[in-house]
C-alpha positions in Angstrom: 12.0 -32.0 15.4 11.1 -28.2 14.9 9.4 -27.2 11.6 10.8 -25.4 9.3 10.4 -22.3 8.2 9.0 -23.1 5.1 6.7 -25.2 6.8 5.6 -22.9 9.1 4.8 -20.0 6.0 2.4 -23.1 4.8 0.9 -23.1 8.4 0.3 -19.9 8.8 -1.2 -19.3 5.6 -3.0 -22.5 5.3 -1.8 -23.6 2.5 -0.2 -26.5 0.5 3.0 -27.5 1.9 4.5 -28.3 -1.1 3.7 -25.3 -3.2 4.7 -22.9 -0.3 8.6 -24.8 -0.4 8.7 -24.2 -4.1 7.0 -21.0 -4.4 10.3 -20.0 -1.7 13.0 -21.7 -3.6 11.7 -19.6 -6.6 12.1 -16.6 -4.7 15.5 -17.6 -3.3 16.2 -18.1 -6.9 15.8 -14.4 -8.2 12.3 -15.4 -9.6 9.7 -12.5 -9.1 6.3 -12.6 -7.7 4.9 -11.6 -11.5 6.8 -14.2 -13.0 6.0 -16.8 -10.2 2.5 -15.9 -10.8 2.3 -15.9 -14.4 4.8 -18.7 -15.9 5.2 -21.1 -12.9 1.5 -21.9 -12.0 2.2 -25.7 -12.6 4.8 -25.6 -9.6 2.8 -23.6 -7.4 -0.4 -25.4 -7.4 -1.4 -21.8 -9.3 -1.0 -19.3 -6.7 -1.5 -16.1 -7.6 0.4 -12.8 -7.0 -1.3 -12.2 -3.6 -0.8 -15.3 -2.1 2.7 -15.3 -3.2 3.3 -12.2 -1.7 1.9 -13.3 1.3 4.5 -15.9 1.2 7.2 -14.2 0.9 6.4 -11.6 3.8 5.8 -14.3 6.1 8.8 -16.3 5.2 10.7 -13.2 5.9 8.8 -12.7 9.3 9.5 -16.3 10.3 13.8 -16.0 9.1 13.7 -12.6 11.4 11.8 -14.3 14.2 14.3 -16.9 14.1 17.6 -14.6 14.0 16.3 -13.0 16.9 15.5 -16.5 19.2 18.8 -17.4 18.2 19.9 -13.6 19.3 18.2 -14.1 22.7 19.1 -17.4 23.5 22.9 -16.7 23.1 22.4 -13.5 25.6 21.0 -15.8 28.4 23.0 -18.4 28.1 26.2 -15.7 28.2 24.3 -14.7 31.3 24.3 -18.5 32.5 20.5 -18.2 33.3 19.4 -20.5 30.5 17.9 -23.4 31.9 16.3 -25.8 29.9 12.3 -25.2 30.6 13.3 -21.8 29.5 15.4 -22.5 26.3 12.4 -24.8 25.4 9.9 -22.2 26.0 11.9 -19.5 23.8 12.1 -22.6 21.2 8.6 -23.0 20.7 7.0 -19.6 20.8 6.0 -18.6 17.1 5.7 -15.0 17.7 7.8 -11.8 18.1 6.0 -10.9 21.0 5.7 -13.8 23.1 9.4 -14.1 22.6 10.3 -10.6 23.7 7.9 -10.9 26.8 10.0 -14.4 28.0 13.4 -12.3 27.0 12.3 -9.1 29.1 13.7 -10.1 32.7 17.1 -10.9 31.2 17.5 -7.4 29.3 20.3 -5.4 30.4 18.2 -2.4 31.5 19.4 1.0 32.5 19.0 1.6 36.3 15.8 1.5 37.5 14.3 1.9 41.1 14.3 -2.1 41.2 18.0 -2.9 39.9 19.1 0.1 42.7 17.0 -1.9 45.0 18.9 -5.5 44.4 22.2 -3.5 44.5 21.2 -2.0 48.1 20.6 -6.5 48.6 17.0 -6.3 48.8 16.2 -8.8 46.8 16.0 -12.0 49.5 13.2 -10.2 51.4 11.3 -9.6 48.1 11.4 -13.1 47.6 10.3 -13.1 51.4 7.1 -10.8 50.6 5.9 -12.9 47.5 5.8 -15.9 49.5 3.6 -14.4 51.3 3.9 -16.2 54.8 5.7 -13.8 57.0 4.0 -12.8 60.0 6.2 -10.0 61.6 7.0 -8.0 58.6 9.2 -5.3 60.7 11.4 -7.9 62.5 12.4 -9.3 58.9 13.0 -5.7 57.3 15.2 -5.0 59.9 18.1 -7.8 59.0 18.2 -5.8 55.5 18.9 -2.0 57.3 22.6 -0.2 56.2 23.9 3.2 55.6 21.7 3.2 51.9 18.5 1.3 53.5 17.9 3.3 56.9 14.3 2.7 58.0 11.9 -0.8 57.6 10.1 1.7 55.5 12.9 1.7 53.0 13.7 -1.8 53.2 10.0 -2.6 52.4 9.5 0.2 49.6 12.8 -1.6 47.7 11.6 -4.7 48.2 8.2 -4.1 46.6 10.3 -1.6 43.6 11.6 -5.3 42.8 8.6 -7.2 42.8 6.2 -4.4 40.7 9.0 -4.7 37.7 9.4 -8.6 37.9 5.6 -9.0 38.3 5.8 -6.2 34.9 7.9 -8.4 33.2 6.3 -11.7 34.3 5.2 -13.8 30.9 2.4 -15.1 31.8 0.8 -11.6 33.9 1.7 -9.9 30.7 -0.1 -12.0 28.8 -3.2 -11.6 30.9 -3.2 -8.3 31.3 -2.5 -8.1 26.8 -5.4 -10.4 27.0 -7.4 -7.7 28.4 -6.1 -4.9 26.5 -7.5 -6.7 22.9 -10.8 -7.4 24.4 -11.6 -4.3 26.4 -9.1 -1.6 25.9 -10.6 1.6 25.2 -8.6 4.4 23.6 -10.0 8.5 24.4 -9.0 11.7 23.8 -9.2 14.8 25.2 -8.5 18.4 23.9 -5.0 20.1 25.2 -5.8 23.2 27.3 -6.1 26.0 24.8 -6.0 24.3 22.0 -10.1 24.1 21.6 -10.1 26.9 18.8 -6.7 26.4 17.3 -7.6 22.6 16.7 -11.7 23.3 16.0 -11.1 20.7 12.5 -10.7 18.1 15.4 -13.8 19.1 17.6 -15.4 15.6 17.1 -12.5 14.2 19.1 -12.2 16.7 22.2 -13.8 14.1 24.1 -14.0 10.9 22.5 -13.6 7.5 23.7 -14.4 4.1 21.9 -13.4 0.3 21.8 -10.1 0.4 20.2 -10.6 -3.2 19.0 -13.7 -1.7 16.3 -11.9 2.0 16.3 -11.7 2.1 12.3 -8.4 3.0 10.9 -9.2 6.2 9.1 -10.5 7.8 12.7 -7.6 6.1 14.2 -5.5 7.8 11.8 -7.5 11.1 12.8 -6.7 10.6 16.3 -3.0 10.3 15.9 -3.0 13.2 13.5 -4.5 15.2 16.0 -1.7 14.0 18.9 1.0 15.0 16.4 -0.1 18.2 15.9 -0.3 19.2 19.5 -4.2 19.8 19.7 -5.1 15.8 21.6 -3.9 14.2 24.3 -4.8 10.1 23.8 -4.8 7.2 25.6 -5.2 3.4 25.5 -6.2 1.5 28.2 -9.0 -1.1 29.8 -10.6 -1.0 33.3 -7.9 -0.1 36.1 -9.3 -2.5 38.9 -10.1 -5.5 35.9 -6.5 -5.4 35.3 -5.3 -5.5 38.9 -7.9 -8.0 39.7 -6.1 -10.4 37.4 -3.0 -9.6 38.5 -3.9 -10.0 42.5 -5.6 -13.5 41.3 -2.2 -14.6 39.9 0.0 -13.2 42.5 -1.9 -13.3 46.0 -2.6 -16.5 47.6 -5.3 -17.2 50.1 -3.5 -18.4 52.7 -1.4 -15.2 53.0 -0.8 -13.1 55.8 -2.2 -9.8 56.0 0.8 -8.3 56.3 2.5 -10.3 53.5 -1.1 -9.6 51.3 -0.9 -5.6 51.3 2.7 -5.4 50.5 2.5 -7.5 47.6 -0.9 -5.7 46.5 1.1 -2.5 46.5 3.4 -4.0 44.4 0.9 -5.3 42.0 -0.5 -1.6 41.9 2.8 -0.1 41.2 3.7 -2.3 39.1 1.0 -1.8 36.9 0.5 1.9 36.7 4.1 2.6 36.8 5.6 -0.1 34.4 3.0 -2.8 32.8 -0.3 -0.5 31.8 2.1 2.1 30.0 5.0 -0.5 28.0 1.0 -2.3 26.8 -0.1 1.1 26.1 2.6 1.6 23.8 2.3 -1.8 22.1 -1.0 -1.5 21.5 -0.7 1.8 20.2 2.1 0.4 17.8 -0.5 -2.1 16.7 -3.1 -0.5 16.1 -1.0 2.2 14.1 0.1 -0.6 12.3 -2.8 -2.1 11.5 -4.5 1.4 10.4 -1.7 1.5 8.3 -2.2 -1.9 6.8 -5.9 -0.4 6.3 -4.8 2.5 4.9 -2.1 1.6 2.4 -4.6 -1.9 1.5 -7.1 1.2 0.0 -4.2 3.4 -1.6 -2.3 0.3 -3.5 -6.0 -1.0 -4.8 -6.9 2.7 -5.5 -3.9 2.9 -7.6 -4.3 -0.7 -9.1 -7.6 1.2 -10.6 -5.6 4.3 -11.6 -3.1 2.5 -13.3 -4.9 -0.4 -15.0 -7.7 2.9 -16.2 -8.4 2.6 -19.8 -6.2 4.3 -22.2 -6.9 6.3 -25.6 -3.9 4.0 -27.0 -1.6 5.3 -29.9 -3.7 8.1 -31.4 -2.2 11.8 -32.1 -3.5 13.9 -29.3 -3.7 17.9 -28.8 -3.4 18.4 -25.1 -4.1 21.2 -23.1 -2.9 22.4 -19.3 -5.7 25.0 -18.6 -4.7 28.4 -17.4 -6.2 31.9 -16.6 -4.0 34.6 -16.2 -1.1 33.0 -17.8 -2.8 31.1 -20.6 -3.1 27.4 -21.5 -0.4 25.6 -22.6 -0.9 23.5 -25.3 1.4 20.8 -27.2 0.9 18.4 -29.8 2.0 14.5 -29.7 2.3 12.0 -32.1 1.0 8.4 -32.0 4.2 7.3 -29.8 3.8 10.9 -27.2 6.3 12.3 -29.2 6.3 16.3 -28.7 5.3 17.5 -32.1 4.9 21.6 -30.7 4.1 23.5 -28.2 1.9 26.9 -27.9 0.1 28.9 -25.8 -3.3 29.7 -25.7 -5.0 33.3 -24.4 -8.8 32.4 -23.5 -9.9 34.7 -21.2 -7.6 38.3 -21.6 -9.5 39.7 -24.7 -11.6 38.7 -27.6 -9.0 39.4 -30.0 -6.8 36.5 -28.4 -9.6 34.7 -28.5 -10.1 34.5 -31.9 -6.2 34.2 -32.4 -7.0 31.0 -30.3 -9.3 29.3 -31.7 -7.3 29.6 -35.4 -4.7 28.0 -33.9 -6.7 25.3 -32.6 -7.9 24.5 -35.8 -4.4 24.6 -37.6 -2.6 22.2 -35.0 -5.6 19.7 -35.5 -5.0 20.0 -39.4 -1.5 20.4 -39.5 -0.8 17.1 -36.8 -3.5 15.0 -38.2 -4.7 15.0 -34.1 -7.3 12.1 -33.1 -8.2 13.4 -29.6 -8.3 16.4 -27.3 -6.7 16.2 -23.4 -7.8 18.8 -21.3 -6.5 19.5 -17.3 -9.4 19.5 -14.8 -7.6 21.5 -12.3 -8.0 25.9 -12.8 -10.0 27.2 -15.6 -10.5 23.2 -17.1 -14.2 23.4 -17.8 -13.9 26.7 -19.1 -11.8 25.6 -21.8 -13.5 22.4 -22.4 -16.7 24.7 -22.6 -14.3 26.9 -25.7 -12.9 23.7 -27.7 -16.9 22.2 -27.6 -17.7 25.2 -29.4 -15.3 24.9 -32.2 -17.2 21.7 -33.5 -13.9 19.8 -34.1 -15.2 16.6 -34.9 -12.7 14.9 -32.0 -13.3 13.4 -28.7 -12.7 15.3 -25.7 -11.6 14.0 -22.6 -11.2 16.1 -19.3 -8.2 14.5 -17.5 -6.8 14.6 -14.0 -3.8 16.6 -13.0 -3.1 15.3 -10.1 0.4 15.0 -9.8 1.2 16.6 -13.2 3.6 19.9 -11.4 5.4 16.9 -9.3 6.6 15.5 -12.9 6.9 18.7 -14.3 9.7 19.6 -12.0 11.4 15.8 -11.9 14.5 14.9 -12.9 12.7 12.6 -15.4 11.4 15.0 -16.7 14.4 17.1 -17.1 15.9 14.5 -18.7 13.2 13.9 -21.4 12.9 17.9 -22.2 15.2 19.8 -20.9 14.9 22.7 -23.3 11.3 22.6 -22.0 10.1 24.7 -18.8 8.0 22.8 -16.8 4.5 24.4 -18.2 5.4 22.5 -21.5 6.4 19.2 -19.6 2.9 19.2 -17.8 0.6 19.5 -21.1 2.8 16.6 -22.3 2.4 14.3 -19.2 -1.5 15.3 -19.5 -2.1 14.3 -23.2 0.2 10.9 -22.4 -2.0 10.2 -19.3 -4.9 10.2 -21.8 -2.9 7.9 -24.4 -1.2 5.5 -22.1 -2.0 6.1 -17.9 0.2 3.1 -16.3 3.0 4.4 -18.8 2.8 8.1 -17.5 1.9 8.0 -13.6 5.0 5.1 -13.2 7.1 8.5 -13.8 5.3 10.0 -10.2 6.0 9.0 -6.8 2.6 7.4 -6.1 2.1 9.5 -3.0 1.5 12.5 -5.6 -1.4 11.3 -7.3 -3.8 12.0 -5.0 -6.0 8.6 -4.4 -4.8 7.7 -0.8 -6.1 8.0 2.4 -4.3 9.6 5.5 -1.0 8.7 2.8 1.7 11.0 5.2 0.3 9.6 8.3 1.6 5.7 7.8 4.8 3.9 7.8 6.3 5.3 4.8 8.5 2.3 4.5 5.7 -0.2 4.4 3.4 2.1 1.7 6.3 2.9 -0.5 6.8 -1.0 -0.5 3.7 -1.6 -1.2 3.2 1.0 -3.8 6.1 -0.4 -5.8 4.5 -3.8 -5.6 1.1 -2.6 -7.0 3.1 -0.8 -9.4 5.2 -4.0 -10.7 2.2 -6.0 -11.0 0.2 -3.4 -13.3 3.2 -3.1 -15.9 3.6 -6.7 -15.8 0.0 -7.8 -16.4 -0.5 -5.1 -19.0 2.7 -6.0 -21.0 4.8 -3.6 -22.0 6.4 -2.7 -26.0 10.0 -3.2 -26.1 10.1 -0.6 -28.7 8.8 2.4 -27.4 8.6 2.0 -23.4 11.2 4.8 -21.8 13.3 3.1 -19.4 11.4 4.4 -16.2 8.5 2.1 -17.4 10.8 -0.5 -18.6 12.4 -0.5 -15.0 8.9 -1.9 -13.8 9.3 -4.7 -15.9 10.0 -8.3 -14.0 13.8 -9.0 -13.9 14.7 -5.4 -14.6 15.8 -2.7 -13.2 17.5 0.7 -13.6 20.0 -0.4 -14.7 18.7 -3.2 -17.5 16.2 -0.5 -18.2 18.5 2.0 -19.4 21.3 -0.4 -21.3 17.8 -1.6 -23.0 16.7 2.0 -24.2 20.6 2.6 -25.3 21.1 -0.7 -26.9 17.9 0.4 -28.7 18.8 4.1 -29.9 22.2 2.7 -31.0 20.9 -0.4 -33.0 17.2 0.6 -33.9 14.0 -1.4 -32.9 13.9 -4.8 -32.1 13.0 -7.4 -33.7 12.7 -10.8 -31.9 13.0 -11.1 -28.1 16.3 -13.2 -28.9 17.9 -9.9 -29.7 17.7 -9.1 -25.6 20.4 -11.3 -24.8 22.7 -8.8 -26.6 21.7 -6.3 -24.3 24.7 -5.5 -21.9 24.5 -7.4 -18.8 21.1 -8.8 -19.3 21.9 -12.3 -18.5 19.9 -15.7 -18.8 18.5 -15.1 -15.7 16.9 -11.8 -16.2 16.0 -12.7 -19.8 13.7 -15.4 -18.3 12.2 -13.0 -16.1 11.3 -10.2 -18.5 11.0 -12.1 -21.6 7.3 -12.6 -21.2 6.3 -9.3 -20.3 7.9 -7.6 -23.2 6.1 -6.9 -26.6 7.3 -6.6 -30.3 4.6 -5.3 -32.3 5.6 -6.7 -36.3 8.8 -9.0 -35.1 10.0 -11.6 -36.7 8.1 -13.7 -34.7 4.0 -13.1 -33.8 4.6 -15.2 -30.5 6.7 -12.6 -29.2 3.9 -9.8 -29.0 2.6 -12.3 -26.8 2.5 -13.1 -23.2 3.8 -16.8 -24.6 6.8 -17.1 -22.6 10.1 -17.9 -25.3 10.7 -21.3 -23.2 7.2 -22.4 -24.3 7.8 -21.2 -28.1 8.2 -24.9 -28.9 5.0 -26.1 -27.7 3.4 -23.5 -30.0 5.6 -24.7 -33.2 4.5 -28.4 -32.4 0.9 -27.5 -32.0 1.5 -25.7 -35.4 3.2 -28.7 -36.9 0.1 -31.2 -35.7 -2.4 -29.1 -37.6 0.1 -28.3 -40.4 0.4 -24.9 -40.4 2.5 -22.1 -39.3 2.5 -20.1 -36.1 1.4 -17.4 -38.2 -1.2 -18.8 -39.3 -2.2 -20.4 -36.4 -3.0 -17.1 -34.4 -4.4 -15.9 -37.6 -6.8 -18.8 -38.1 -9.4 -19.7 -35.3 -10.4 -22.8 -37.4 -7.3 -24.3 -36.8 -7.1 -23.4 -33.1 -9.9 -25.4 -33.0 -8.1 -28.4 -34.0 -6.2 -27.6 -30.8 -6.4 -30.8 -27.9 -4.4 -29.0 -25.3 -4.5 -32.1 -23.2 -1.8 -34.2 -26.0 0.9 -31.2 -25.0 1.0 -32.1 -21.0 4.6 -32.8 -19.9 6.2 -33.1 -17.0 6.9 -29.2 -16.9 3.9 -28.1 -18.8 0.4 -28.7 -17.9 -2.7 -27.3 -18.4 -3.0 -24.2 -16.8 0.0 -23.4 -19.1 -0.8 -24.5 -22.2 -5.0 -23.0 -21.2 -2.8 -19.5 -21.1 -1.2 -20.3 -23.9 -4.6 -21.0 -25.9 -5.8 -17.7 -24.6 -2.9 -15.9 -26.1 -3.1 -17.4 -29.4 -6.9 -16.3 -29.8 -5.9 -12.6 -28.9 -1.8 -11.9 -28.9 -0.7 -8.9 -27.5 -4.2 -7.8 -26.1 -4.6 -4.8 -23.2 -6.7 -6.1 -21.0 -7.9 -2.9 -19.7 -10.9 -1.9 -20.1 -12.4 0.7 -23.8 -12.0 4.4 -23.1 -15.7 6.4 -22.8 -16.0 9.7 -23.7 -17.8 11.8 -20.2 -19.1 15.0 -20.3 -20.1 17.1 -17.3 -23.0 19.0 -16.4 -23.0 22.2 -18.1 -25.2 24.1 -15.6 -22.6 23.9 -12.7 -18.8 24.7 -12.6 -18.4 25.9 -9.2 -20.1 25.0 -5.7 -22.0 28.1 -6.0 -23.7 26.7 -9.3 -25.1 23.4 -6.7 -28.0 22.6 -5.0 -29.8 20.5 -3.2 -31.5 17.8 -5.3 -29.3 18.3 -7.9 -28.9 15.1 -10.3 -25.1 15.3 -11.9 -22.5 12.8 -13.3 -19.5 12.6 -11.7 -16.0 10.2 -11.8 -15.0 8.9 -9.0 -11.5 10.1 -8.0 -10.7 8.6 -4.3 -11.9 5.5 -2.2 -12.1 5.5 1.5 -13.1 3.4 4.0 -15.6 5.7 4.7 -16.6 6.7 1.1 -15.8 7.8 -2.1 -14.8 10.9 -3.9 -16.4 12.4 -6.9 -15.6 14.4 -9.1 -18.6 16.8 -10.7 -17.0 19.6 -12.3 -16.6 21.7 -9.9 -13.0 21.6 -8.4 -14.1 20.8 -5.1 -14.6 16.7 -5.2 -17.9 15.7 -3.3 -18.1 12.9 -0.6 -20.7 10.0 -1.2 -20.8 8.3 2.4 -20.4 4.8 2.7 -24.3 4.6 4.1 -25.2 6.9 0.6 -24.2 4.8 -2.2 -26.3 1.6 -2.4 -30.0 0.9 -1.1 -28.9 -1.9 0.9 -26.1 -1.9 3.3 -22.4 -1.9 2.2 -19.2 -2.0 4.3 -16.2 -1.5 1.6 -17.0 0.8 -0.9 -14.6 -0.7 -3.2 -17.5 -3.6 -3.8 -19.5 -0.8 -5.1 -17.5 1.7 -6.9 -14.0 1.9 -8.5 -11.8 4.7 -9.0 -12.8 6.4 -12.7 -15.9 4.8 -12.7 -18.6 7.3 -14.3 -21.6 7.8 -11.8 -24.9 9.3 -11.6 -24.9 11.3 -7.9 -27.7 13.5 -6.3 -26.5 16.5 -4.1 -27.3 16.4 -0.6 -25.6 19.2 1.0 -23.4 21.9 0.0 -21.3 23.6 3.2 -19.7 26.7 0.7 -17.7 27.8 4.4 -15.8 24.4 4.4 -16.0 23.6 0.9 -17.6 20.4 1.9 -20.5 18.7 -0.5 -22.1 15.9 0.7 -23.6 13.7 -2.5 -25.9 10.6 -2.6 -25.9 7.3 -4.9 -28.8 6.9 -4.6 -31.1 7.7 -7.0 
C-alpha cells in the first residue's frame, strides 16, 4: 500500500511519524506555525517554528506532486498507452522530475521534425535502425519512398529525426546524462561583442568558467544579472563526448552492423545537441537559480530576523531628527506611546544666526516634552548634526539610527493614513524616532525589500522572498509579544490568527470602547471568533489588566493551571508572580495531564518569574569616530568602530560614519577560518574594524576584523 503523504513529509524530513501527522492536522485546522510552535509542543514532540515550516512546505510539495501523477496518468490512459509497468513506475516516483521525464514521450507536442517524420510513416524503419541489425540500409529505405519522402537520404534523415527526440525523451538516458550534468557541468560566460566597456562592473566574468555544482549563489546571482542586462552570454553544460559516450553505451550494441551503428550514432549526436543538452541546460539553470535564491532569501529573512528582533529604546519620550542640508532637519517630538507631540525645522548649516535660533529650540522641546532620548538619521548631513546636538551637553542619549527605508514609509498609504495633514518630511522624522523606541513595531509598516539588508533582493523569485519575508516577519511579532493597547493595526495584522481585517475591527473596537482590560474582552471584537481567539490570545499583552496572567505569554486555556498552582501554595496569581518564594513551592511535575506536560507547564514557570518580558536584547549607546565623516577622512591602518548593516555570503557590511558602508570579507573577520559570516557577526552588532583599502573612484573600502 502507498504511503501517505503525511508519511512521506516524516520521510523526507526524518522525523517522527507521529508528530509530522499532528503537526498537519493542526495546520489543516487553521493553527499557525507560531502557535504550533509555541502552545502545542506536547503534541508535536516540541518542534519548533523551522521544522514546522518545513513541514508544511513539503506536505504541500508532496499534495502538488500527487495532483499532477494523478494529472498524468489520466492523460495516458486517455491516450490508451498506459500499461501497467508504466502506471507503476509513474506511481512510485517521489519526485517532480522523475515524473515529468517518464510523462515526456506522451506530451502532446507542437510539430517537430520527428512527429512530421511519423506522419510521412517513418517510424517502422526507425524502429528498424535502433535494432541495429540491418545489413543493406538503402534496400530497406527504399520501401518507405513517396511524393513527401523522395530520396533514401530522406527516408534515413526522418528516421533518425525520430530516434534523436525519443532517445531525448528516454527516462533512463535522461537520467544519465542529469547524472552528469550535477557532477560535472560547468557553467561559463563570455562578454557580448561590444559590450566590454558598457558592462566593465562585470569584467571578472568576461571569461569565466567554474563547476556550477560549488558556483556560490551570490556569483551566480552575478552571472544572471549580467545575462539580463545584455552585457554576458552564459552557458551550462559538462563534456560533449562524456555525454555522448553514455548515451552510445546505452543505445549501441556490439553486435551491430556498421551501417545500423553510424545511423543510430547520428541520432544520438542530434539528439543531444539539438534537443537533450539544451531542455538539461535549462533545468539546471532553473535549479541552480533556484537554489541561489534559496541562498539568497535564507541570508535576507535571517538578516531581517536581526533587524527586527534589534533592541529597542522602549516607551521613553524621544526628540527625533531627519538630517538635512539645504532644506533643513526636520525634527518632531513623540511621547512615550510615538505619539506626535510637534514638529519643527531645524537650519544648521545656512547662517550662524539660524544656528543659534536652533539650538534654543532644541533646548525648549527637550524641556517643554520632558524628552528621554535623541534619534538622529545616518543618511545626508547625520554626523554633522550629531556632531551639533553633542555640543549642546543635553544630558540625553543619542542614538544615530538607520534610514533605510524611511522615504518608502514616508510616501505609503500607511502613512497617509496615520498623518495625513503631514507631508512626508514630518512622517520620516516620526518613523526614525519610533524605529529607535520600538524597531519590529516600525519596519512591519515597510515592504522588507526597502530596508536595505538583502543580498541580490530584485534578482530572486519574488514570490518565494516575499513568502519568506512575511514568515520571518510573523515569527518576530509573535515571539516578541505584542500590547493590545497601543499596537496600530498593521502590527496587529502580524499577530497569529489575525489579519487585516481582525486587526483593524481590533483598533476600532478599541477607539470606540477604550483600552482593554482582560483578554476575555477580545471575543467582543467583531468577527473574532473562538478560533482566532485561540490563535492570538497568547501573543497579545495587557499591561495593568484585570488579570497579570494576561501580560503574559500564558496562554488563557492554561489560566487554570496557574489558579491551581496558586490555590496549592495558597496564594493568589498576583502574588504568585509577585513572589519568587512561593514559586519555589512550585513541583511542576503534580500539574501533568493528559494535555499538559512539562514543556508546557516549564514555559509556563518561565513566564511567571518574568511576565510580559522582551526578550530582545538592552539598547547601547555607540558613538563614531570623530576624526572621519567622509572616505576622504580614511586611511589605511585606520582603527574605527563600526555597526554592522548587511550580511553576505561573502561578507559583511559596516557601517563607520561615513555614508559609504565598508566590506569586511569573509577571509577578514576572524583569525581562523569561517565560511558563514552570520556565525561571526550579526546585523547591528557594534565592531572594532581596521581599514584596509579605500578605492575613493568606486567608492569601495575594504575593512578588516581583525585586529
Amino acid at each position: 500500500m502507498p504511503q501517505s503523504p503525511e508519511q512521506r513529509t516524516a520521510a523526507r524530513l526524518g522525523l517522527n511519524p507521529r508528530s509530522v501527522a499532528v503537526t498537519i492536522e493542526l495546520l489543516t485546522g487553521g493553527a499557525t506555525v507560531p502557535f504550533i510552535a509555541r502552545y502545542r509542543k506536547e503534541a508535536t514532540g516540541q518542534l519548533d517554528e523551522l521544522q514546522i515550516g518545513q513541514i508544511k512546505e513539503t506536505y504541500q510539495k508532496l499534495l502538488d506532486l500527487d495532483k499532477r501523477r494523478d494529472a498524468v496518468l489520466k492523460s495516458i490512459d486517455e491516450q490508451n498507452k498506459l500499461t501497467d509497468d508504466l502506471r507503476r513506475k509513474i506511481e512510485s516516483v517521489d519526485s517532480l522530475t522523475e515524473l515529468e521525464d517518464l510523462y515526456l514521450p506522451y506530451k502532446q507536442k507542437r510539430k517537430t521534425r520527428a512527429t512530421i517524420a511519423i506522419e510521412r510513416g517513418l517510424e517502422p524503419l526507425s524502429n528498424l535502425l535502433l535494432i541495429q541489425r540491418e545489413t543493406n540500409l538503402d534496400r530497406v529505405a527504399q520501401r518507405y519512398l513517396t511524393e513527401a519522402v523522395l530520396t533514401v537520404e530522406d527516408a534515413l534523415q526522418g528516421a533518425r529525426d525520430i530516434l534523436a527526440e525519443r532517445i531525448s525523451e528516454d527516462a533512463d538516458a535522461r537520467q544519465r546524462i542529469r547524472n552528469l550534468f550535477e557532477r560535472e557541468a560547468i557553467i561559463r560566460s563570455v562578454v557580448k561583442k561590444g559590450k566590454d566597456v558598457e558592462g566593465v562592473k562585470y569584467k571578472d566574468y568576461f571569461d569565466f568558467a567554474e563547476p556550477l555544482r560549488r558556483v556560490p549563489s551570490h556569483r551566480l546571482l552575478a552571472l544572471r544579472r549580467g545575462e539580463t542586462e545584455g552585457f554576458l552570454t552564459v552557458s551550462i553544460g559538462p563534456d560533449e563526448e562524456a555525454a555522448l559516450e553514455r548515451l552510445e553505451r546505452q543505445f549501441l550494441y556490439n553486435q551491430s552492423t556498421t551501417a545500423c551503428r553510424e545511423q543510430v550514432g547520428l541520432a544520438i549526436r542530434d539528439g543531444y545537441k539539438r534537443l537533450l543538452k539544451p531542455s538539461l541546460e535549462t533545468e539546471f539553470d532553473n535549479r541552480s537559480k533556484e537554489k541561489a535564491d534559496t541562498e539568497a532569501i535564507t541570508i535576507f529573512a535571517d538578516n531581517l530576523r536581526q533587524l527586527l528582533l534589534s533592541p529597542p529604546l522602549g516607551q521613553q519620550r524621544v526628540l527625533a531628527i531627519d538630517p538635512g542640508y539645504r532644506t533643513g532637519c526636520k525634527t518632531v517630538c513623540l511621547d512615550a506611546q510615538g505619539n506626535l507631540q510637534t514638529d519643527t525645522v531645524l537650519y544648521l548649516f545656512q547662517s550662524e544666526g539660524q544656528k543659534q535660533q536652533a539650538i534654543q529650540t532644541v533646548q525648549k522641546l527637550i524641556a517643554q516634552y520632558k524628552i528621554d532620548a535623541i534619534a538622529i538619521g545616518n543618511g545626508t548631513a547625520g554626523r554633522e548634526t550629531e556632531e551639533f546636538i553633542q555640543t549642546l551637553d543635553l544630558g540625553k542619549p543619542i542614538f544615530m539610527v538607520s534610514e533605510q527605508g524611511a522615504s518608502i514609509y514616508s510616501a505609503s498609504e500607511v502613512a497617509r493614513e496615520e498623518f495625513p495633514d503631514r507631508d512626508v518630511t514630518v512622517r520620516g522624522a516620526v518613523s526614525i524616532g519610533r524605529r529607535l523606541m520600538d524597531p519590529l513595531a516600525e519596519l512591519v509598516k515597510i515592504d522588507p525589500k526597502s530596508i536595505g539588508v538583502g543580498q541580490y533582493q530584485h534578482d530572486v523569485d519574488q514570490t518565494d522572498l516575499k513568502n519568506s519575508l512575511d514568515t520571518v516577519v510573523e515569527s518576530c511579532v509573535n515571539q516578541v509579544g505584542v500590547s493590545l493597547n497601543t499596537a496600530s493595526a498593521y502590527l496587529l495584522r502580524y499577530v497569529s490568527g489575525l489579519g487585516p481585517q481582525l486587526a483593524g475591527n481590533i483598533v476600532a473596537f478599541r477607539a470606540q470602547n477604550g483600552a482593554f482590560t482582560s483578554r476575555e474582552q477580545l471575543k467582543k471584537v467583531p468577527r473574532l471568533g473562538p478560533k482566532a481567539f485561540e490563535q492570538c490570545a497568547g501573543f497579545l499583552r495587557i499591561e495593568g489588566g484585570k488579570n497579570p496572567l494576561d501580560n503574559s505569554a500564558v496562554h488563557p486555556e492554561r489560566y487554570t493551571v496557574v489558579e491551581r498552582m496558586a490555590a496549592d501554595v495558597k496564594s493568589t496569581v498576583a502574588d504568585l508572580v509577585q513572589k519568587s518564594e512561593l514559586r519555589k513551592q512550585i513541583q511542576p511535575e503534580r500539574y501533568v495531564t493528559e494535555s499538559v506536560g512539562l514543556p508546557t507547564l516549564r514555559d509556563i514557570m518561565a513566564e511567571l518569574e518574568k511576565p510580559g518580558r522582551d526578550p530582545r536584547e538592552q539598547l547601547s549607546v555607540f558613538e563614531y569616530d570623530t576624526r572621519v565623516r567622509s572616505v576622504d577622512d580614511l586611511h589605511e591602518g585606520m582603527v574605527l568602530n563600526g555597526v554592522v548593516t548587511n550580511i553576505t555570503a561573502f561578507g559583511a557590511f559596516v557601517d563607520i560614519g561615513v555614508k559609504q558602508d565598508g566590506l569586511v570579507h569573509v577571509s577578514q573577520m576572524a583569525n581562523h577560518y569561517v565560511s558563514d559570516p552570520k556565525t561571526v557577526v550579526k546585523v547591528y552588532q557594534k565592531v572594532k574594524v581596521k581599514v584596509l583599502e579605500v578605492d575613493t573612484t568606486r567608492k569601495r573600502i575594504a575593512l578588516s576584523m581583525k585586529i
